[in-house]
N, C-alpha and C positions, 0 to 999 in steps of 0.2 A: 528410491525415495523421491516422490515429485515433490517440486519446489513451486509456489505461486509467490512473486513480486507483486507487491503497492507500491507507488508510486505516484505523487504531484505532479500539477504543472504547478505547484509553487505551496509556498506552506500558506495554513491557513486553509483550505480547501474543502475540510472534512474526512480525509485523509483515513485519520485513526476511525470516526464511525463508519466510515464505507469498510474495513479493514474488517472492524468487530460484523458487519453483517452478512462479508462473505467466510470470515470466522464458521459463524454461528450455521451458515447457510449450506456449508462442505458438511459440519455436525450433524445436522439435521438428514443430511443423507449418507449418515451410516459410516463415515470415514472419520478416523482418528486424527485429529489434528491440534498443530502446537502452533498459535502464535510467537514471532519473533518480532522485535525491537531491535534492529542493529544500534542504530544509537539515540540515544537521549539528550538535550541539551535543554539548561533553563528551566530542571525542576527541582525542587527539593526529593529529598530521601523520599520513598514510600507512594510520591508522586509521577504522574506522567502517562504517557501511552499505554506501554504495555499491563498497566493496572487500570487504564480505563477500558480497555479490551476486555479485562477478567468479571470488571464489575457490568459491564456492557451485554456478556457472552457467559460470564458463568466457565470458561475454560481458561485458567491460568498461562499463562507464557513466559517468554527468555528475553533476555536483556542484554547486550553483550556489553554495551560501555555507557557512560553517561559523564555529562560532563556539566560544571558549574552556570556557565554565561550562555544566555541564547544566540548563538550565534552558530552556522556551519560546524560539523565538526572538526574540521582540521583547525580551524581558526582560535576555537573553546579550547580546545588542547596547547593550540601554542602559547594563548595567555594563563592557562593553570599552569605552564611551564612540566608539562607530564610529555611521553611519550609520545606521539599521532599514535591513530588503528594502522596496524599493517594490513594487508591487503592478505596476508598467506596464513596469518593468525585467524580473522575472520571465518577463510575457508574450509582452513580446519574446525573451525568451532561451530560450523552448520554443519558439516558434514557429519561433526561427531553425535547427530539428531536422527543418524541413519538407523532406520524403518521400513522395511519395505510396504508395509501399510501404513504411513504416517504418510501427511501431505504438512510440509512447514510452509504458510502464509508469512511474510516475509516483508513489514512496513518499512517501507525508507525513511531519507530523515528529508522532508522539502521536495523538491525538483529532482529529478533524474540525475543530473548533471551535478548536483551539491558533491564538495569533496568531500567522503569519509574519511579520507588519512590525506595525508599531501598530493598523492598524485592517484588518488582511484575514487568513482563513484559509483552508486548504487547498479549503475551501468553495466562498468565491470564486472560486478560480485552477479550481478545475472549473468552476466555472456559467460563468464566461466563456470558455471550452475546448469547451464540449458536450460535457464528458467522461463517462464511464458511473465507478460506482465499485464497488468491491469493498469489504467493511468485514470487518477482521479480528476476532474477539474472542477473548477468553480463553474459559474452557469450565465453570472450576469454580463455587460458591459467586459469585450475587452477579451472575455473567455474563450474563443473561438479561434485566435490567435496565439494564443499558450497552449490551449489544447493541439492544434495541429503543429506546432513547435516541436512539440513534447514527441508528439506518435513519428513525426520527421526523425528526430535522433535517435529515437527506438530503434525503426528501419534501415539508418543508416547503419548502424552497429549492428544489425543482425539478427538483432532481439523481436519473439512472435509478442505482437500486440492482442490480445485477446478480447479486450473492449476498453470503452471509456464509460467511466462511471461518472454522472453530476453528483458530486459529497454533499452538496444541499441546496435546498430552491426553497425561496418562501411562500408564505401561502398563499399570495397574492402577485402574483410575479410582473416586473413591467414588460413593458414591450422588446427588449432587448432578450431579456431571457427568454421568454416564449419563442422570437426567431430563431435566439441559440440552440436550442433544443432541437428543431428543425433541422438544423444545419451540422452540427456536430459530426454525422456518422459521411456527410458529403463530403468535407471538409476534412477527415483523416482519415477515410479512407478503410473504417473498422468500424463494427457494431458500437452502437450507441447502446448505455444499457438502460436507460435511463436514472432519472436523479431521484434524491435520498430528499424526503421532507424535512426544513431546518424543524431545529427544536425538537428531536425525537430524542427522548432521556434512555430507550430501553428499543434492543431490537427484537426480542421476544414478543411473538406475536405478528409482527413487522413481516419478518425474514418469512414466514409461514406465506406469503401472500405474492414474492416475489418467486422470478424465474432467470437464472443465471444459464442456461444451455451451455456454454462454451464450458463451465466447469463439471458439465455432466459427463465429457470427456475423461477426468481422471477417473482410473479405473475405480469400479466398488469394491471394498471389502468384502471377504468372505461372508458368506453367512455364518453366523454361532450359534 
């Protein structure tokens, strides 16, 4: 059962639409697959990521925790006064997705490095997964230093960087973003994939247009 990581250089990014359009973009060629949400912070019931992935993609997904205050999760946890994520609870509870033709897409919550329990982040749950990851960034001012931050601590821990995706670019871009974009795949050292148009409500249609190679790697499903 392959594993694909999302992943920030920071929240806010675009994160969850980059997420819903290689969702949608693994569907499209023929592979079964479950979005996940490890963790939630900051929304009401019924709201959040992994229900804009569904409304986004048309493929519903899993949730493992969610918590009241936007804040990191180990942080949200400590002020609802509840339990942290264990690190081996988590494990188990992706593994229990096992498929040998399922691919689980796999959003973090922020940045790489965000703590999902006290002492483990998104980091961890990939090195112990052998999961490949994708790292989303921003695009403008500032971007190009978060991005190669980000692809640096992948590397260091061991973790395959597969690309870097820009989560959104406006229509109009200043001068900084258009260097950025230039510079990205220099600068860390991994494909550029490029960036997601802001203001896109639906990726249907979208995703038909785009080309992801690196995930043409996981194997195809049978034919039926």
């Amino acid at each position: 059962m392959p594993f694909l990581f999302v992943s920030g250089t920071g929240t806010g990014v675009g994160k969850t639409f980059s997420t819903a359009v290689l969702v949608r973009y693994l569907a499209d060629q023929g592979h079964d697959v479950l979005p996940v949400k490890l963790v939630q912070t900051g929304e009401l019931p019924g709201e959040g990521d992994i229900f804009n992935i569904e409304r986004l993609t048309g493929i519903a997904g899993e949730e493992f925790a969610r918590f009241k205050d936007p804040l990191a999760p180990n942080l949200a946890a400590r002020r609802e006064g509840v339990e942290p994520i264990q690190f081996d609870q988590i494990i188990s509870w992706l593994r229990g997705f096992d498929d040998p033709d399922r691919i689980i897409v796999v959003e973090g919550a922020g940045g790489l490095l965000v703590r999902l329990g006290e002492d483990f982040t998104l980091a961890d749950v990939a090195s112990a997964l052998n999961a490949p990851l994708v790292i989303v960034t921003s695009t403008g001012l500032g971007s190009l230093n978060a991005a190669e931050l980000t692809v640096e601590a992948a590397n260091r821990r061991g973790l395959t960087v597969l690309g870097v995706l820009g989560g959104s670019i406006p229509q109009n871009p200043d001068l900084a973003t258009m260097l950025n974009l230039e510079e990205f795949e220099r600068v860390t050292g991994v494909p550029f994939w490029g960036a997601l148009p802001e203001g896109l409500s639906r990726v249907e249609g979208f995703v038909e247009k785009q080309s992801f190679p690196a995930l043409d790697a996981f194997k195809k499903p049978p034919a039926r």
